[in-house]
Legacy VTK file of the C-alpha trace (Angstrom):
# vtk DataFile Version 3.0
C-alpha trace
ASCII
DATASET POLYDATA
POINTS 342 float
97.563 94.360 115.172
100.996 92.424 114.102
100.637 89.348 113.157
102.509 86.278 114.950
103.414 83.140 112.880
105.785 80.085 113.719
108.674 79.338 111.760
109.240 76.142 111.203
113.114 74.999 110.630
113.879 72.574 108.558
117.429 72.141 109.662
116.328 71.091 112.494
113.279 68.856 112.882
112.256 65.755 110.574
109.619 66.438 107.999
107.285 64.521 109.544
107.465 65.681 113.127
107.523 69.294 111.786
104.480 69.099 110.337
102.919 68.111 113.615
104.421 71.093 114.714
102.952 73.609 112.682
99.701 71.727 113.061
100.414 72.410 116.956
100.908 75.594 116.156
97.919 76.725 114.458
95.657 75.050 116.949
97.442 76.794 119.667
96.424 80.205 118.111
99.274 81.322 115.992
98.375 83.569 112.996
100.717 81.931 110.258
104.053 80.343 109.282
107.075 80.297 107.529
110.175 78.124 106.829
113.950 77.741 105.620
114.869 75.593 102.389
117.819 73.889 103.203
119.758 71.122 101.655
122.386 70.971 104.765
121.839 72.002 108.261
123.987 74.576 110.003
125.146 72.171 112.232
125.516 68.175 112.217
124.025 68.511 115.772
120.496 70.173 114.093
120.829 66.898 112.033
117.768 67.581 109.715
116.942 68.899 106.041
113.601 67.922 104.562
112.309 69.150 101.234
110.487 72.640 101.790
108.741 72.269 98.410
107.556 68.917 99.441
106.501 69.975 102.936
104.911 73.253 102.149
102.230 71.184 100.004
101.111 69.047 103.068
101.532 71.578 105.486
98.942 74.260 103.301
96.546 71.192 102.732
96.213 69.995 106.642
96.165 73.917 108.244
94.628 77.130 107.360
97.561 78.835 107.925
99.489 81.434 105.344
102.995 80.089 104.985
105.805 81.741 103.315
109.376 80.012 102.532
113.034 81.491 102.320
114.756 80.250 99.260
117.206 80.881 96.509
116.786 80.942 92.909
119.510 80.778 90.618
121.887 77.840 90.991
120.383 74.998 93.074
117.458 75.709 91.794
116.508 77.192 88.461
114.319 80.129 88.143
111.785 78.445 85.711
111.611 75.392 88.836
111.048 77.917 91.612
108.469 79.751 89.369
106.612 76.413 88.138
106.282 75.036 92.327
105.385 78.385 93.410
102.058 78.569 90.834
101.039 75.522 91.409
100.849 76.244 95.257
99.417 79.541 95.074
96.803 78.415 92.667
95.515 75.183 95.250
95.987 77.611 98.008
95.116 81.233 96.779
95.951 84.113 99.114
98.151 81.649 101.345
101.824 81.704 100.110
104.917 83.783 99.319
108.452 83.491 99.060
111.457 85.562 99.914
113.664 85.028 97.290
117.357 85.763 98.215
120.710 85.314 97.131
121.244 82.125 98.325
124.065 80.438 100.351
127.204 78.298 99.384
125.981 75.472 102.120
123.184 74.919 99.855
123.850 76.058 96.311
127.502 74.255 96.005
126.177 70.802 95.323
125.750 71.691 91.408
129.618 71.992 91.396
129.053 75.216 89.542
131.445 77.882 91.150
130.273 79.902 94.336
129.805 83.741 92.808
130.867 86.714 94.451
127.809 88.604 96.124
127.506 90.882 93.557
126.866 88.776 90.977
124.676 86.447 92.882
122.241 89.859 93.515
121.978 90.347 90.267
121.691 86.797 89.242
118.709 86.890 91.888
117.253 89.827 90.296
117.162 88.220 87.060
115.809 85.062 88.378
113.165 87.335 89.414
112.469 88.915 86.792
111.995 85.397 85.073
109.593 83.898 88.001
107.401 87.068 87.533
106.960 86.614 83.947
106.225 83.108 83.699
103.642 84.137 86.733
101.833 85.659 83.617
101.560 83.203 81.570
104.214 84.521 78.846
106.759 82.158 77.452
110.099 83.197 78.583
113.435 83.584 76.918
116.120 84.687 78.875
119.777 84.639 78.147
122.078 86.262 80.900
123.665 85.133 84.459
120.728 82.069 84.434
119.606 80.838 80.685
116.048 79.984 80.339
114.612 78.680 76.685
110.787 78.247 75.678
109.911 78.130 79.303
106.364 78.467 80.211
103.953 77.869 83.514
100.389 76.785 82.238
99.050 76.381 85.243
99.159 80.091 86.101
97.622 80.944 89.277
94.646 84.271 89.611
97.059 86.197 91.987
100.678 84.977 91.886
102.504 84.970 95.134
104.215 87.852 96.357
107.931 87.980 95.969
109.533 89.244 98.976
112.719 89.962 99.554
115.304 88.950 102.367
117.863 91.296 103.898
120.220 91.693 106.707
122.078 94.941 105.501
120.516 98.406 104.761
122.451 98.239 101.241
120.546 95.594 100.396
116.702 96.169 101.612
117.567 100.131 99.764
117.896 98.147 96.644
115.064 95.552 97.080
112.818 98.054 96.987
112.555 98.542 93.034
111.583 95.194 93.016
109.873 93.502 95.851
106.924 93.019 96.994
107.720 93.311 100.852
111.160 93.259 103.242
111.805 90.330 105.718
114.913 90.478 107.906
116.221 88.497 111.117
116.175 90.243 114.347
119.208 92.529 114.911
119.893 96.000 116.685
116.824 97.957 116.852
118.962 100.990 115.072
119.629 99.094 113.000
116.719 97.409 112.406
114.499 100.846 112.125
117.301 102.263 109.340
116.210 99.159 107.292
112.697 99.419 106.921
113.786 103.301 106.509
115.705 102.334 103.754
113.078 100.050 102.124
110.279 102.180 102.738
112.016 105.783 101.724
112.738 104.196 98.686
109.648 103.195 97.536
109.389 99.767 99.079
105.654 98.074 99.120
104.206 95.194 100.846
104.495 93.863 104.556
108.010 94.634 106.399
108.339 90.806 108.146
110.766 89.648 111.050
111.822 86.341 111.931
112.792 86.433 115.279
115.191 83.624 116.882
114.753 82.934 120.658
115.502 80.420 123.162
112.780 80.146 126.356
112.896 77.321 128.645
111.646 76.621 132.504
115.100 78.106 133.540
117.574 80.735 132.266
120.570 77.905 132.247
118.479 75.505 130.033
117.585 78.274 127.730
121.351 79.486 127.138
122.282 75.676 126.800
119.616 74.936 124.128
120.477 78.533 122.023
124.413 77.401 122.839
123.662 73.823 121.281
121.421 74.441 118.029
122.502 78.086 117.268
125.863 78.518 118.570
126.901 78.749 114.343
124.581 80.791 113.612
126.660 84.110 115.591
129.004 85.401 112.868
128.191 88.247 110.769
128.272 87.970 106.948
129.611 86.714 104.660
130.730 83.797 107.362
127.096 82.429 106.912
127.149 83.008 103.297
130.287 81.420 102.064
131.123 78.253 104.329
130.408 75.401 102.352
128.979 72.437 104.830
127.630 71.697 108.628
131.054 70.277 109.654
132.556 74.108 108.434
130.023 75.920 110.354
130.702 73.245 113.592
134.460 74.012 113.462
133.665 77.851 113.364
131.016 77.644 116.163
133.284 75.005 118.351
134.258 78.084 120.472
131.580 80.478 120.589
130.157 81.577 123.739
126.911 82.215 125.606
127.705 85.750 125.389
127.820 85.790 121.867
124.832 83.748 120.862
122.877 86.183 123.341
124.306 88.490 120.831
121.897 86.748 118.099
119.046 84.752 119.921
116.443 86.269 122.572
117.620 84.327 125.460
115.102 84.360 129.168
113.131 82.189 130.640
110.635 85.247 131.307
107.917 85.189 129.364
107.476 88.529 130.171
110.905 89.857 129.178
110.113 87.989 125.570
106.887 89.358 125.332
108.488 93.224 125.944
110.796 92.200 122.709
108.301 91.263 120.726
105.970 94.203 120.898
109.318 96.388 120.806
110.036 94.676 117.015
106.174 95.136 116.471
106.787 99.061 117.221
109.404 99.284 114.820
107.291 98.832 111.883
107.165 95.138 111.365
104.030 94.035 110.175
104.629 89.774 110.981
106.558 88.290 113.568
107.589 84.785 113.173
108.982 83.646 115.999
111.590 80.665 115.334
112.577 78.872 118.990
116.055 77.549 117.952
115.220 74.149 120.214
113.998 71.299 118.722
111.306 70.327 121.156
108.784 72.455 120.401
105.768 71.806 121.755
106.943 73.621 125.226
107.343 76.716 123.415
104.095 76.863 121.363
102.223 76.377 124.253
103.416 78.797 126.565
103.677 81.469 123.967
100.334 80.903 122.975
99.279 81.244 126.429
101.043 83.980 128.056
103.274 85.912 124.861
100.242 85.985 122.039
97.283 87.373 123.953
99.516 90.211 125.809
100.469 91.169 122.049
97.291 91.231 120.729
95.954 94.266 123.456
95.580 97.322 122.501
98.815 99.642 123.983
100.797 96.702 124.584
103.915 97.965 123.192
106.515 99.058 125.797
107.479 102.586 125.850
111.384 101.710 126.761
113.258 100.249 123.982
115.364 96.979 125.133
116.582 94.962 121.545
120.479 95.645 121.997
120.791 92.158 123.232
120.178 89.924 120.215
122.129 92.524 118.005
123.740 90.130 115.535
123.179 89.590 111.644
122.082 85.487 111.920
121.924 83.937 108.741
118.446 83.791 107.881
118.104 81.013 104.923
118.902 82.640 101.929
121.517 85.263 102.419
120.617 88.940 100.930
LINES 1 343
342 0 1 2 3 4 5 6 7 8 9 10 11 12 13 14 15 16 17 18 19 20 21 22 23 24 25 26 27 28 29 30 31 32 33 34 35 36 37 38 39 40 41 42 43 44 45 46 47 48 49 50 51 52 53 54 55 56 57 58 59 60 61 62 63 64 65 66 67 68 69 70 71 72 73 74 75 76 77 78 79 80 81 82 83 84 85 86 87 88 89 90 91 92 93 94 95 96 97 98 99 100 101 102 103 104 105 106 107 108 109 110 111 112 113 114 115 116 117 118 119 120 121 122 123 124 125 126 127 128 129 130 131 132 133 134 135 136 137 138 139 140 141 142 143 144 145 146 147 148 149 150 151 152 153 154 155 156 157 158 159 160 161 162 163 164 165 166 167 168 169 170 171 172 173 174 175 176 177 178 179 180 181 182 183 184 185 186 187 188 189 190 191 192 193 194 195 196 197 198 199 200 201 202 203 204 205 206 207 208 209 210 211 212 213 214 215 216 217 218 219 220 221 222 223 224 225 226 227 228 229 230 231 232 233 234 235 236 237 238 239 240 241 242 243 244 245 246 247 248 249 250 251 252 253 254 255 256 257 258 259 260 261 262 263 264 265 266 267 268 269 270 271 272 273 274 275 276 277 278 279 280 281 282 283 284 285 286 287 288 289 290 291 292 293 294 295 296 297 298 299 300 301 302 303 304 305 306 307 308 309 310 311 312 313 314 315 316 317 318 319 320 321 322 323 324 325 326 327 328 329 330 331 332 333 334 335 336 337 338 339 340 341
């Protein structure tokens, strides 16, 4: 049976009111959670970017809920720093946490002033950061001298079963190559053709763990308030990479997005006001091979949207044979951003 967890957006929603949220969430029935790490929203209209690291801590101590978090080491953050806050949650919260560690994106990583790399060095400055965080995971005192510079560093706080490292993607390229070193695949919701050559690619290769999908979609009592809420809050998330991965702040990604259609962000988000239609979707991802669904509804009120889901979307998933027969994903066919670029 898939699992369905809430993803809670930082960009979006104050710290405090997002925890609520999740809390919301779980009650409602929802099987787990995940967030973004931003420093700067994709839009001054989201107007939001609370401290994941921070957040994560409260939100594992006041649910039950498995969280994961999409983030980049490597320039805003250092590997050893990522490594260190990551044991110290999984060991207060065992079996509860992982991270998708990806390549990162210049909205959040150019406030060191170091210079913006091309993408492939940042993949292999991820895989080295990797490499780092999994070794200081054991206890060993690292040494590392390449695209990031660690000295003396070790974690002695090392947690019984360190979190899994999983790896975001939104090309085939890239899940092909995660798979020598992650320990699971999540993507954003694109073409299912897509979509299915992915977890191919990950999977033929050797790939282990979960294959995870965070899902953007806009529901509302009406189909015109539903377009007008994905139009508002994700209107700059609708160009394909590396748009999403090089622009450098909100007020970039506004002046990109100040023309962009309803057609196109249907092109990205599950738009409908029918429960019905979103349930069909979600069991059509499910059938694909994706093990978790989180489902991120790009409004900001989102009480609406936990409830009904809970109530109408959740249960239908959870029956046996639910899955539609017919597939119907070419309508949110886009690659979204999903955090940290891979």
């Amino acid at each position: 049976m898939v699992t369905v967890g809430f993803h809670a957006s930082h960009e979006q929603i104050s710290p405090a009111r997002l925890l609520r949220d999740v809390q919301h969430a779980e009650r409602a029935g929802f099987d787990a959670a995940m967030c973004s790490d931003h420093i700067e929203p994709w839009s001054a209209r989201q107007g939001h970017s609370g401290f994941a690291w921070s957040w994560l801590g409260a939100a594992l101590a006041t649910t039950n809920l498995r969280f994961g978090v999409v983030t980049a080491p490597g320039q805003r953050y250092h590997p050893a720093i990522i490594a260190h806050a990551s044991a110290t949650l999984a060991g207060m919260f065992p079996g509860r946490f992982w991270m998708a560690t990806g390549s990162g994106e210049n909205m959040n990583e150019h406030i060191t002033g170091d210079p913006w790399p091309p993408k492939d060095i940042r993949q292999r400055r991820l895989e080295e950061s990797v490499e780092v965080i999994r070794r200081l995971h054991r206890g060993e005192e690292v040494t590392h001298r390449g695209l990031v510079t660690v000295e003396q560093a070790r974690i002695w706080d090392v947690p019984d079963n360190p979190p899994p490292l999983i790896a975001p993607a939104v090309s085939v390229d890239t899940a092909r190559r995660a798979a020598a070193w992650a320990d699971g695949l999540v993507t954003v919701n694109q073409p299912a053709d897509k979509l299915k050559d992915m977890v191919a690619a990950y999977r033929d290769n050797g790939g282990q763990g979960k294959a995870v999908l965070q899902v953007h979609l806009s529901w509302a009592g009406n189909e015109e308030e539903a377009v007008a809420v994905a139009l508002d809050q994700w209107r700059t998330n609708t160009y394909d990479p590396p748009i999403p991965w090089d622009l450098p702040t909100a007020g970039h990604f506004d002046l990109v997005g100040e023309h962009v259609t309803a057609e196109q962000v249907r092109k990205t988000v599950n738009v409908s006001a029918d429960l019905d239609q979103h349930t069909e979707w979600l069991a059509e991802y499910a059938d694909l091979g994706f093990d978790e669904l989180y489902l991120h509804f790009v409004g900001q009120e989102q009480a609406p949207f936990i409830d009904a889901f809970a109530a109408e979307v959740l249960p239908q998933l959870r029956m046996p044979g639910s899955t539609p027969a017919v597939p119907q994903l070419s309508a949110a066919g886009a690659e979204p951003a999903s955090g940290a670029s891979a």
